[in-house]
Z-matrix of the N, CA and C atoms (Angstrom, degrees):
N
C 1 1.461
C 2 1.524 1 108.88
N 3 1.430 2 115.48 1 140.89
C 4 1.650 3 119.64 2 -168.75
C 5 1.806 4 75.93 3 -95.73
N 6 1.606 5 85.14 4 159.21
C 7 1.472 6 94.39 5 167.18
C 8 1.878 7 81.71 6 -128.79
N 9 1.970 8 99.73 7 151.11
C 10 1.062 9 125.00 8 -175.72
C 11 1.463 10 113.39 9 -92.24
N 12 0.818 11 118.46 10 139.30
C 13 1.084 12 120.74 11 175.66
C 14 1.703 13 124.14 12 -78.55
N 15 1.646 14 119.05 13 125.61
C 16 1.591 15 95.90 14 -163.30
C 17 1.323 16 131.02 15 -64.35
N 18 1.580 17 113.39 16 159.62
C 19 1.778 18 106.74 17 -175.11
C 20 1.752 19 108.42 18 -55.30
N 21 1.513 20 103.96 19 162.19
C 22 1.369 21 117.53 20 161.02
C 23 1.128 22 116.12 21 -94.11
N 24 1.964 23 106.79 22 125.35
C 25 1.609 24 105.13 23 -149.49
C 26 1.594 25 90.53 24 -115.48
N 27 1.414 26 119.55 25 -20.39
C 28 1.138 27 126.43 26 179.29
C 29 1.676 28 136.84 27 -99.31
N 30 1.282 29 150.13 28 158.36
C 31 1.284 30 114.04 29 -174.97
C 32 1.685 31 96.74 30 -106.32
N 33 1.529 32 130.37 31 -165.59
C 34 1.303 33 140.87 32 124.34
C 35 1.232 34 133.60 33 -3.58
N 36 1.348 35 103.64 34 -46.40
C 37 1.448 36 116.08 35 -165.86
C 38 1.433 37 127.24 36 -79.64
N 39 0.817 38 133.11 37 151.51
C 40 2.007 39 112.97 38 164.74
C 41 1.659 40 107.00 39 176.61
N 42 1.003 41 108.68 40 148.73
C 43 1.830 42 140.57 41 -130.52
C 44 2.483 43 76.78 42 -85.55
N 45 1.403 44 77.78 43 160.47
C 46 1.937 45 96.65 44 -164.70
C 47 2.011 46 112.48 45 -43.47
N 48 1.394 47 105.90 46 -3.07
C 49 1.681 48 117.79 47 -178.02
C 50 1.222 49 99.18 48 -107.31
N 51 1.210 50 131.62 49 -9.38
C 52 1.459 51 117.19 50 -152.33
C 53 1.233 52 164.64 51 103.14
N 54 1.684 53 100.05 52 -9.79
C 55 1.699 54 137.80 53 -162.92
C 56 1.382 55 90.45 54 -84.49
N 57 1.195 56 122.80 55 129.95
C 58 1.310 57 132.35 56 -178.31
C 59 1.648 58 95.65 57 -78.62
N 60 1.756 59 99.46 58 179.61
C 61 1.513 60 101.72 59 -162.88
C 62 1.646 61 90.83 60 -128.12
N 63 1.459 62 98.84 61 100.13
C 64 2.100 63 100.77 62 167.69
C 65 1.781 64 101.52 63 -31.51
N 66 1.616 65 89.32 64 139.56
C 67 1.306 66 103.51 65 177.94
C 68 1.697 67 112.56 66 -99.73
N 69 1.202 68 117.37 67 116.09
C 70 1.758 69 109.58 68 -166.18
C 71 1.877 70 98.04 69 -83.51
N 72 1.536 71 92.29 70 133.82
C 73 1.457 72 76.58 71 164.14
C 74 1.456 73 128.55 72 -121.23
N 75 1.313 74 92.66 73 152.87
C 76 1.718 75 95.89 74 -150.11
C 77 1.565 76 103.67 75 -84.26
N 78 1.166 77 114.73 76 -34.71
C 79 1.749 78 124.93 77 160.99
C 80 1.542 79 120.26 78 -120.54
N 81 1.559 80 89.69 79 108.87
C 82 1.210 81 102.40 80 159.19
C 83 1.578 82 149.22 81 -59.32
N 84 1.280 83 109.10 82 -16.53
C 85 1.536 84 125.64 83 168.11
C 86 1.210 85 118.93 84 -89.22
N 87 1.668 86 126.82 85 -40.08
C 88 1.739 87 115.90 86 133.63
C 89 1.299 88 127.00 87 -16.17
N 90 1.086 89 92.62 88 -49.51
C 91 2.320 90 94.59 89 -142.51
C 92 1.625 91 69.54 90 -90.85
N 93 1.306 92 153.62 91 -42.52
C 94 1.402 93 122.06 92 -161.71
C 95 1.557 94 109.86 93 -82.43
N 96 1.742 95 105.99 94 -10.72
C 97 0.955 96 89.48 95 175.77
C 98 1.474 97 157.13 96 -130.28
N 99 1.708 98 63.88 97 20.93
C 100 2.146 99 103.36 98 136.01
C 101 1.719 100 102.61 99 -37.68
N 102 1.070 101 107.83 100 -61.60
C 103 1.621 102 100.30 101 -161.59
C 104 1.278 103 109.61 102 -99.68
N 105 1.343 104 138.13 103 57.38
C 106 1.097 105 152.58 104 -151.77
C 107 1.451 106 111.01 105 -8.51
N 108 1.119 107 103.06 106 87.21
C 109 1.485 108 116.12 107 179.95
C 110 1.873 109 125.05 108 80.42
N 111 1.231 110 106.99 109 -21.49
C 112 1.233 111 131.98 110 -150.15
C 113 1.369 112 123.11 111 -63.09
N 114 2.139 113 133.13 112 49.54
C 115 0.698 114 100.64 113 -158.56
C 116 1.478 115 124.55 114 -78.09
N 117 0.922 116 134.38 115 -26.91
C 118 1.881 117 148.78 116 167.13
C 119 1.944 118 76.30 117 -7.04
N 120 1.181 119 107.56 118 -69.61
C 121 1.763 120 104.97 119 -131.57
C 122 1.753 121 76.36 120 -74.40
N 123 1.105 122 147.26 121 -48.25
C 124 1.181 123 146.94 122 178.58
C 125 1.494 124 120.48 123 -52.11
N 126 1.268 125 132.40 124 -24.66
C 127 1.324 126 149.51 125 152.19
C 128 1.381 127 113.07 126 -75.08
N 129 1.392 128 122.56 127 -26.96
C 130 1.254 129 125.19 128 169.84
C 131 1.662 130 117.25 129 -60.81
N 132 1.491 131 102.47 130 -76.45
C 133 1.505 132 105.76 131 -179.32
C 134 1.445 133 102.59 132 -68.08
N 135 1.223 134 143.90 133 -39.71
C 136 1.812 135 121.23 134 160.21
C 137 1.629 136 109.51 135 -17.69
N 138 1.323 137 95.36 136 -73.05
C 139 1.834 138 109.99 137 -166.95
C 140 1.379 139 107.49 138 -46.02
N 141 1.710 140 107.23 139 -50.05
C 142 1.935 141 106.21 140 168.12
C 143 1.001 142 112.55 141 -58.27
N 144 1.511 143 137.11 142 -51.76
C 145 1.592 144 133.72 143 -163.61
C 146 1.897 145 106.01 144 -60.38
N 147 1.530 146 93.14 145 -26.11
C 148 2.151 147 84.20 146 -164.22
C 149 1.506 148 92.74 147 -98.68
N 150 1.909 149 124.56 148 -13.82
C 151 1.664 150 104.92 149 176.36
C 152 2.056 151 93.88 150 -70.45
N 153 1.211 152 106.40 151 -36.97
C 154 1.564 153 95.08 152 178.08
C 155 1.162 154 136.43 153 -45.07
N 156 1.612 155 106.97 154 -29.69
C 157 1.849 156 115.72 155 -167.09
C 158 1.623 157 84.38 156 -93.59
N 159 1.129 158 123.74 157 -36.27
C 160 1.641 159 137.49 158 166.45
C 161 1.407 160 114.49 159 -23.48
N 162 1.255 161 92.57 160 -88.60
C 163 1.588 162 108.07 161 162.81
C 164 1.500 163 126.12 162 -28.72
N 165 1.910 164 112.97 163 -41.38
C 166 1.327 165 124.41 164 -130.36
C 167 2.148 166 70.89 165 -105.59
N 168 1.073 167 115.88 166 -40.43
C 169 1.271 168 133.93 167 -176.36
C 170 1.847 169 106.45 168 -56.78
N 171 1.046 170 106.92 169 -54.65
C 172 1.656 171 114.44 170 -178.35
C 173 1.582 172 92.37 171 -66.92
N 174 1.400 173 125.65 172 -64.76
C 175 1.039 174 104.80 173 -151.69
C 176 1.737 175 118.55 174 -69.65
N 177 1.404 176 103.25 175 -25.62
C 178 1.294 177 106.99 176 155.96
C 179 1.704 178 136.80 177 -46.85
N 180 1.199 179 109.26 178 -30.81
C 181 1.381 180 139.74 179 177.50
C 182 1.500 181 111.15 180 -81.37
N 183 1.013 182 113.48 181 -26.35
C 184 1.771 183 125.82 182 166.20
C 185 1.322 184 105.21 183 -111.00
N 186 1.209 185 144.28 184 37.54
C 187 1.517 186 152.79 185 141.23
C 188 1.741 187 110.49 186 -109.01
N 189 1.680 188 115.28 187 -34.26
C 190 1.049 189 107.88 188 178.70
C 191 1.271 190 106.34 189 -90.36
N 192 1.424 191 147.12 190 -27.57
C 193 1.521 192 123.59 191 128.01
C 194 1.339 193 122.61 192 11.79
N 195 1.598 194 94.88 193 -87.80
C 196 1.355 195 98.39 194 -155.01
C 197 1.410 196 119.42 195 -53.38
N 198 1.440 197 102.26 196 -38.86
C 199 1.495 198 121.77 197 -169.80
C 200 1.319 199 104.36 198 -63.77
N 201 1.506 200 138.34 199 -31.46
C 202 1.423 201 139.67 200 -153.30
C 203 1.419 202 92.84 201 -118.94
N 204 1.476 203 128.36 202 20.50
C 205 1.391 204 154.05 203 140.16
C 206 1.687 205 123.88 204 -75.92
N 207 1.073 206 80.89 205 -52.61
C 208 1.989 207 94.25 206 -163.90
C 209 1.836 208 89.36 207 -85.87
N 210 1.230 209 120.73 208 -58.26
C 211 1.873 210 109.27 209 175.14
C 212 1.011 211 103.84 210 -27.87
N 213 1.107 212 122.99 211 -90.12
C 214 1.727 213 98.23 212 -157.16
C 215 1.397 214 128.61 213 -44.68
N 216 1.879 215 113.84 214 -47.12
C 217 1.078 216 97.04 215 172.18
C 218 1.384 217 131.23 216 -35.28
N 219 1.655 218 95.15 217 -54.44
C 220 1.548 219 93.44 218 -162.06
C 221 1.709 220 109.37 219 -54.27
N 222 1.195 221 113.73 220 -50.07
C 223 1.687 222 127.57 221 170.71
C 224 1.643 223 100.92 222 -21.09
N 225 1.303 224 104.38 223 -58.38
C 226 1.729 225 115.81 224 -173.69
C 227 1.219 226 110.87 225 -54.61
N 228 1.394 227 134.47 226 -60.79
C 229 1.184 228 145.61 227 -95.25
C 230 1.975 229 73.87 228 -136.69
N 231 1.576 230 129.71 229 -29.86
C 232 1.734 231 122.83 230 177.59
C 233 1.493 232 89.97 231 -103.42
N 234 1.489 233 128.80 232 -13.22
C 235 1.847 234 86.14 233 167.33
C 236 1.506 235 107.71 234 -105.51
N 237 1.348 236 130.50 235 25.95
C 238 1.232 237 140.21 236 157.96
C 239 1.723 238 102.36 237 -81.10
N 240 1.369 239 116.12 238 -39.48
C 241 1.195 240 101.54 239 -174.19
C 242 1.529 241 100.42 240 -87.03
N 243 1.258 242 106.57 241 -28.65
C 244 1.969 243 93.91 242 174.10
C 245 1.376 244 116.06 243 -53.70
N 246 0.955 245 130.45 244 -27.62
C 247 2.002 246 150.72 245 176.88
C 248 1.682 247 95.52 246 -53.60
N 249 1.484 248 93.36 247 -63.52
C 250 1.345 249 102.63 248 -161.59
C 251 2.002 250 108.30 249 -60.32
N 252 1.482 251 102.11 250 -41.31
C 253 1.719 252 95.41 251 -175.50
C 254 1.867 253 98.95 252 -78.01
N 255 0.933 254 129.79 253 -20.12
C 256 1.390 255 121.44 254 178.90
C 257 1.427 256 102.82 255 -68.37
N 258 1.442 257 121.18 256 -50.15
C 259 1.205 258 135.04 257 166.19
C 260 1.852 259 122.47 258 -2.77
N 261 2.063 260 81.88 259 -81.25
C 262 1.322 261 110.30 260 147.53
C 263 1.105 262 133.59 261 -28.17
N 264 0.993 263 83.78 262 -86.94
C 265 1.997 264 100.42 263 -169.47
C 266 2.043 265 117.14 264 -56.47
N 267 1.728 266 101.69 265 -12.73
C 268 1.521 267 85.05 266 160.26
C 269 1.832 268 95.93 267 -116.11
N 270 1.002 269 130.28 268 72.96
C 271 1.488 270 120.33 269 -164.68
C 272 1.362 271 123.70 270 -13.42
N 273 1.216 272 109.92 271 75.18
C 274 1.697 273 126.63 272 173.46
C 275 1.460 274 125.71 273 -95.68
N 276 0.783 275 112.59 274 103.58
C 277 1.979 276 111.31 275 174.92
C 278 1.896 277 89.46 276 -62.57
N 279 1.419 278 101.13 277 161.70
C 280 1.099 279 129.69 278 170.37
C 281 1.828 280 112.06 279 -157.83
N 282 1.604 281 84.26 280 149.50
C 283 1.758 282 94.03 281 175.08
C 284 1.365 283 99.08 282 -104.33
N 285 1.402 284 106.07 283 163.96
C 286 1.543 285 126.52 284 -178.78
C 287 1.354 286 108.18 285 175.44
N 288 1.272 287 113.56 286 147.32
C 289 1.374 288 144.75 287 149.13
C 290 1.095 289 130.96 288 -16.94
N 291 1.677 290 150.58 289 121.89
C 292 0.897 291 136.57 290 -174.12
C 293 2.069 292 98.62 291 -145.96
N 294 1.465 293 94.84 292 127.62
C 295 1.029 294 93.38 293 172.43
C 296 2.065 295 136.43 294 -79.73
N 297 1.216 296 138.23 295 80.36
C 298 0.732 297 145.15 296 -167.77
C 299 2.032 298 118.55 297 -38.96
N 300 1.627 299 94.54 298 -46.24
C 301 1.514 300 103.98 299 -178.86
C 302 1.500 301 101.84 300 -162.09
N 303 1.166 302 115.46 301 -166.66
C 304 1.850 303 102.10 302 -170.33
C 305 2.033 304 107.27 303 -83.04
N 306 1.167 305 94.32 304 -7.91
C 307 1.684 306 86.85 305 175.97
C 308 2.106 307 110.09 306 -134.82
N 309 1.060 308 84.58 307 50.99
C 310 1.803 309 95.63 308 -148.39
C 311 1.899 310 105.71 309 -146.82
N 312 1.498 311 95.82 310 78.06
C 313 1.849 312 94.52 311 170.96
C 314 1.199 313 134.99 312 -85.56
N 315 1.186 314 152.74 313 -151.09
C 316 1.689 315 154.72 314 137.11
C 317 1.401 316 86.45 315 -168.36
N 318 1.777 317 94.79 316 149.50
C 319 1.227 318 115.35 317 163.97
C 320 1.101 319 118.84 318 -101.83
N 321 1.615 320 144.30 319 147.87
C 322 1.084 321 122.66 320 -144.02
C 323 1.825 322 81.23 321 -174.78
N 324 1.254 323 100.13 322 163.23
C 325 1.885 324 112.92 323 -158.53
C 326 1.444 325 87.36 324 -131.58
N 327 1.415 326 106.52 325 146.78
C 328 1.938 327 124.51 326 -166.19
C 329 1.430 328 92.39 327 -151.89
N 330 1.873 329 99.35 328 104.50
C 331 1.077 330 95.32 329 153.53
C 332 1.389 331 148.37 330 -94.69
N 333 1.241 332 108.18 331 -33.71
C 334 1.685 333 114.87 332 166.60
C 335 1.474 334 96.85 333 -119.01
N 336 1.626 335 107.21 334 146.67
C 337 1.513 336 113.17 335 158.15
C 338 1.318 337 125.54 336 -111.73
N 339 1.411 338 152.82 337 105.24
C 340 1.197 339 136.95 338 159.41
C 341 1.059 340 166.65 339 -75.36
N 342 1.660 341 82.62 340 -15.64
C 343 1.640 342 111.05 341 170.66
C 344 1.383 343 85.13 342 -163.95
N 345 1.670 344 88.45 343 154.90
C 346 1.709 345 116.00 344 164.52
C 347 1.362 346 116.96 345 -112.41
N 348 1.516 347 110.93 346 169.97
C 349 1.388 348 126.10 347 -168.96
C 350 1.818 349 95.64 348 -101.02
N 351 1.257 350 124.71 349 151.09
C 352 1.668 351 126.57 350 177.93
C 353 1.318 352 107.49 351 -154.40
N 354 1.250 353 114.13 352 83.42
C 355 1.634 354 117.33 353 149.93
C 356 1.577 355 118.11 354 -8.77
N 357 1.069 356 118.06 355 92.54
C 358 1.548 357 129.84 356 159.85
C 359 1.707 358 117.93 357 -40.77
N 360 1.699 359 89.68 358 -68.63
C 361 1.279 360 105.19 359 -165.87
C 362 1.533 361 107.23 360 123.03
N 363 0.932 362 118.15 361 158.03
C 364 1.815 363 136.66 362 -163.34
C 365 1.565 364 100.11 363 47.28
N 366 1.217 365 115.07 364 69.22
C 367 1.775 366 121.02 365 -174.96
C 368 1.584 367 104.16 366 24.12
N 369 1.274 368 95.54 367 81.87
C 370 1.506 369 100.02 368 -174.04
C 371 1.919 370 93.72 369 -135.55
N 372 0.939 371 121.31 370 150.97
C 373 1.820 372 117.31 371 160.86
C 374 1.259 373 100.06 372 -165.01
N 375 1.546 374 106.61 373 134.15
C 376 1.475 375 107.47 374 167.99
C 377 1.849 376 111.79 375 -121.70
N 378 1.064 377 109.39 376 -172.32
C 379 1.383 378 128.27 377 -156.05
C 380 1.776 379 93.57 378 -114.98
N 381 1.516 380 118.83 379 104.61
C 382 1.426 381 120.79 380 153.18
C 383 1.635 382 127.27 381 -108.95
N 384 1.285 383 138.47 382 136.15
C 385 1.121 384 120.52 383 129.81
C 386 1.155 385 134.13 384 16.25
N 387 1.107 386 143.29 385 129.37
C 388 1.519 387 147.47 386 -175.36
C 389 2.136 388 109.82 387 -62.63
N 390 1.920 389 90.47 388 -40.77
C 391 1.131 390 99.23 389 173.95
C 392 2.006 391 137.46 390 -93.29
N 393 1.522 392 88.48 391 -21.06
C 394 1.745 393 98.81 392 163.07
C 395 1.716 394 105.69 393 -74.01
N 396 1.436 395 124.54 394 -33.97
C 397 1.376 396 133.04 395 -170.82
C 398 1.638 397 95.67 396 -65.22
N 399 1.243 398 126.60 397 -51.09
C 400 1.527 399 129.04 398 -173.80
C 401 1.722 400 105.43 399 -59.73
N 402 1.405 401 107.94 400 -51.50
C 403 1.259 402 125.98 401 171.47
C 404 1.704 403 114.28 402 -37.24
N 405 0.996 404 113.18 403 -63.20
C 406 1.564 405 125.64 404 175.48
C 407 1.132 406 106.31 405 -80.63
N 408 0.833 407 136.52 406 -52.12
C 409 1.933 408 116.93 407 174.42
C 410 1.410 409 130.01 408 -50.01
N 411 1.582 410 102.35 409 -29.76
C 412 1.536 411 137.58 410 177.94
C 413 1.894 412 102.41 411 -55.52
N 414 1.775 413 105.83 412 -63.48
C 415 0.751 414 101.56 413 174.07
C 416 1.515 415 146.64 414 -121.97
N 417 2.270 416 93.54 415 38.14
C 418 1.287 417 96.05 416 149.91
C 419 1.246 418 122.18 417 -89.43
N 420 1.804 419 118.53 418 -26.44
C 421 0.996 420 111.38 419 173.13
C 422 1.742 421 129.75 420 -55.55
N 423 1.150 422 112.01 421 -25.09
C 424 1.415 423 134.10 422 -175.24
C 425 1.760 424 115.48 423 -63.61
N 426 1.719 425 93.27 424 -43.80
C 427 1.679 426 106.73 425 163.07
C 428 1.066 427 118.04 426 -67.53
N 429 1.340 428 111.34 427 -47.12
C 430 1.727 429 124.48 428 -178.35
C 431 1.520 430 102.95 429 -57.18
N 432 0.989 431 115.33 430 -24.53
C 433 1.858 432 96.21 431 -169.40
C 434 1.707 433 81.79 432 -105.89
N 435 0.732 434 135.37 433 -27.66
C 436 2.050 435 118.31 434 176.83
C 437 1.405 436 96.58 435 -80.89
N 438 1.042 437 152.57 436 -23.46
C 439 1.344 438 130.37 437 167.22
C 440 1.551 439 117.30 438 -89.16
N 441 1.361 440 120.40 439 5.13
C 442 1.307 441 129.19 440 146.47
C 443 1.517 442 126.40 441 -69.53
N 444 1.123 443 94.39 442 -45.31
C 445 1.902 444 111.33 443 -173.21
C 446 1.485 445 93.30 444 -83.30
N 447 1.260 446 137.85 445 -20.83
C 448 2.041 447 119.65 446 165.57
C 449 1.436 448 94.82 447 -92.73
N 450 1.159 449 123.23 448 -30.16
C 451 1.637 450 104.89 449 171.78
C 452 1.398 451 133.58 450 -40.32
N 453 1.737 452 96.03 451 -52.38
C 454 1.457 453 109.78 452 -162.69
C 455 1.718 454 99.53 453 -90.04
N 456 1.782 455 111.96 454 -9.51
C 457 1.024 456 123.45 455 160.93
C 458 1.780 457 122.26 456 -54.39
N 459 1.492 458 96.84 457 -67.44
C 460 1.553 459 105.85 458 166.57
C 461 1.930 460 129.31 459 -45.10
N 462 1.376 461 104.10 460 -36.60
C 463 1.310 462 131.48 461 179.22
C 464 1.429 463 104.14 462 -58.17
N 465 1.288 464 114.36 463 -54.71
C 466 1.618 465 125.93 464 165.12
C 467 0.888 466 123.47 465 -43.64
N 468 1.739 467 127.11 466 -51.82
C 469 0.834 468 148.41 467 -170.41
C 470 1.752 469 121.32 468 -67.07
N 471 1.591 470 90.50 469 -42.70
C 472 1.376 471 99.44 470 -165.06
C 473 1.979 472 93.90 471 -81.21
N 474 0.966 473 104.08 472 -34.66
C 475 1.923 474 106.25 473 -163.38
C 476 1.670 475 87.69 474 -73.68
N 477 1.366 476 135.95 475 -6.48
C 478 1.414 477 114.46 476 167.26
C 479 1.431 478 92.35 477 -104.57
N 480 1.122 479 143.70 478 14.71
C 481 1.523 480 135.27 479 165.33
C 482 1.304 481 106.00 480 -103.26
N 483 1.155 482 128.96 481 -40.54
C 484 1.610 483 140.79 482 159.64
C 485 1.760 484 95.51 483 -47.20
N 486 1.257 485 124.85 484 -94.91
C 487 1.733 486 108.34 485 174.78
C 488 1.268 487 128.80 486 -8.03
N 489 1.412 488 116.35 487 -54.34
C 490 1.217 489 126.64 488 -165.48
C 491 1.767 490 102.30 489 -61.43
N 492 1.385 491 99.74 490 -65.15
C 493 1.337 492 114.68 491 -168.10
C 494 1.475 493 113.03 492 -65.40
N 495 1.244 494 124.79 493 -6.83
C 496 1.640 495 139.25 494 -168.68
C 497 1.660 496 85.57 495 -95.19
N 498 1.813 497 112.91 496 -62.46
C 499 1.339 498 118.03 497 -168.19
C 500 2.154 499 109.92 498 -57.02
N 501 1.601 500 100.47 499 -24.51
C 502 1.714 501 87.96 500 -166.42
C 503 2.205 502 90.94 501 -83.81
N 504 1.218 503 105.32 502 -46.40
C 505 1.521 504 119.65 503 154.68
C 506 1.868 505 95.66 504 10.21
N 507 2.017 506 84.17 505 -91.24
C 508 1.865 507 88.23 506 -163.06
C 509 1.776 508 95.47 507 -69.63
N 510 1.053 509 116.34 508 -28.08
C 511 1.844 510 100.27 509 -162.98
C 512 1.666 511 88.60 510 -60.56
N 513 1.398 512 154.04 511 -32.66
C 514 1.349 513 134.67 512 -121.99
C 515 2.169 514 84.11 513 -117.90
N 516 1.779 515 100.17 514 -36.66
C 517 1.339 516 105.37 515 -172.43
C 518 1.802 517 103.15 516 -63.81
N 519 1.321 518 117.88 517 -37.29
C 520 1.518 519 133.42 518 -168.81
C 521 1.466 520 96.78 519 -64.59
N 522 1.512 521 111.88 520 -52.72
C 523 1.633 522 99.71 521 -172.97
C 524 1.551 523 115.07 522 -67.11
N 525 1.274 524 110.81 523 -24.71
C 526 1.390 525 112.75 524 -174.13
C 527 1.715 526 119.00 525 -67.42
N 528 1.478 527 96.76 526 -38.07
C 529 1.383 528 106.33 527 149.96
C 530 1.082 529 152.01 528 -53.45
N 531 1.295 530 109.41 529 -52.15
C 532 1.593 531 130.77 530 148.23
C 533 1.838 532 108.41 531 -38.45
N 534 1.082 533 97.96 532 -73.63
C 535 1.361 534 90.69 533 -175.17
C 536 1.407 535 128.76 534 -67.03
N 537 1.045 536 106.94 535 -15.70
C 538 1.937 537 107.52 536 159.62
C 539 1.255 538 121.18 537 -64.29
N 540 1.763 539 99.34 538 -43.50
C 541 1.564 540 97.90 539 177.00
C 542 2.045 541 111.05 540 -56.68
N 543 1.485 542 77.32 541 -56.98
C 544 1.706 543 59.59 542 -177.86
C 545 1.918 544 129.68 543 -71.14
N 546 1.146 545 104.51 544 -11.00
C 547 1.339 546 91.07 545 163.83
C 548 1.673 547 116.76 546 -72.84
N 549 1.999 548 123.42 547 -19.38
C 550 1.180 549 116.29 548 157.12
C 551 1.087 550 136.31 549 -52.82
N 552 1.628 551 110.92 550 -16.70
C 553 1.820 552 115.40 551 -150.44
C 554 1.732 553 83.37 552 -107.13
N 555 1.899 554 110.07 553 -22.23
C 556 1.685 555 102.73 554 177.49
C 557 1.295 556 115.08 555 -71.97
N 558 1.313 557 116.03 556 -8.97
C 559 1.309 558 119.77 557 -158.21
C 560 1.476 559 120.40 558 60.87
N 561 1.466 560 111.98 559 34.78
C 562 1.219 561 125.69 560 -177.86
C 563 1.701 562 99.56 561 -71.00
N 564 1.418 563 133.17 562 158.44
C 565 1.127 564 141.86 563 155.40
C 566 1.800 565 119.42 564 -60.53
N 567 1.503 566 120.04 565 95.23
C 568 1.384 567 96.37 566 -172.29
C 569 1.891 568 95.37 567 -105.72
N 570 1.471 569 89.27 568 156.21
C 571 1.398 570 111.06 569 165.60
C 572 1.890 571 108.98 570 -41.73
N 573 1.739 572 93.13 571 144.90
C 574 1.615 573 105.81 572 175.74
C 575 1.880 574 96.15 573 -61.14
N 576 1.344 575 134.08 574 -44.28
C 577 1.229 576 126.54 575 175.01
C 578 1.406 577 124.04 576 -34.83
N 579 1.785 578 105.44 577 -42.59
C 580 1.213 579 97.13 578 -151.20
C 581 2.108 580 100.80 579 -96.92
């Protein structure tokens, strides 16, 4: 027995990250019969190719999360520091708020600022300048919103590759059907599978 080699579900092509581009197929009695007849194995790698864009889809969907998480902060967190150099720069004390514990305030008076504290991340915080701190917020926020806009780019991308591969899905399951029936109505011998 030859074993076939599986169909090509994808083309050449694929969008500015890399995501390949579902290949639609336009004839179905071709493409099965590439694999000599074979739809099982042709329904097979379909089903792998769309859990992939699947996969490729969720995880995308939990990146644009995150990202439409961290914007605002960051938004928050550089016009807090814009407060703070205006602050400065006309020598103004200001009062504000300070959180002590999660249900626990004091008010408390700031007169000069010189540097701020900035959450890294992995319990990490370091100590900037009023003006490297503006600097870096400037341009994480700046990344943060372009890796939003290829996100929601990819997202696009993938739910018309998801279609595609959903749409060749029923065209490949329909013929397989079709053609059983009529090998039933030939009185052809069909497989216990089918």
């Amino acid at each position: 027995m030859t074993t076939v080699a599986p169909p090509k579900t994808v083309t050449d092509e694929s969008n500015e990250r890399g995501i390949p581009k579902a290949l639609f197929i336009d004839d179905v009695d071709d493409f099965i019969g590439q694999l000599q007849g074979d739809a099982e194995l042709a329904l097979k790698t379909l089903q792998e190719t769309l859990a992939k864009y699947q996969f490729m889809e969720q995880s995308s969907l939990q990146r644009r999360a995150g990202l439409e998480e961290k914007i605002p902060e960051f938004e928050r967190t550089l016009e807090m520091v814009e407060v703070l150099q205006r602050k400065k720069e006309q020598n103004e004390a200001f009062e504000t708020t300070f959180e002590l514990s999660d249900t626990l305030y004091a008010k408390g008076q700031v007169d000069e600022v010189e540097e701020v504290y900035i959450w890294l991340g992995a319990s990490t915080m370091l100590s900037y300048p009023l003006p490297a701190a503006h600097d870096l917020l400037t341009g994480k926020l700046s990344g943060a919103r372009a890796s939003l806009a290829k996100v929601k780019q990819d997202l696009g991308f993938l739910r018309d590759q998801i279609t595609v591969t959903e749409v060749n899905v029923a065209r490949v399951y329909n013929w397989d059907v079709a053609r059983r029936r009529e090998r039933r109505l030939k009185g052809d011998p069909v497989d216990k599978d089918e």
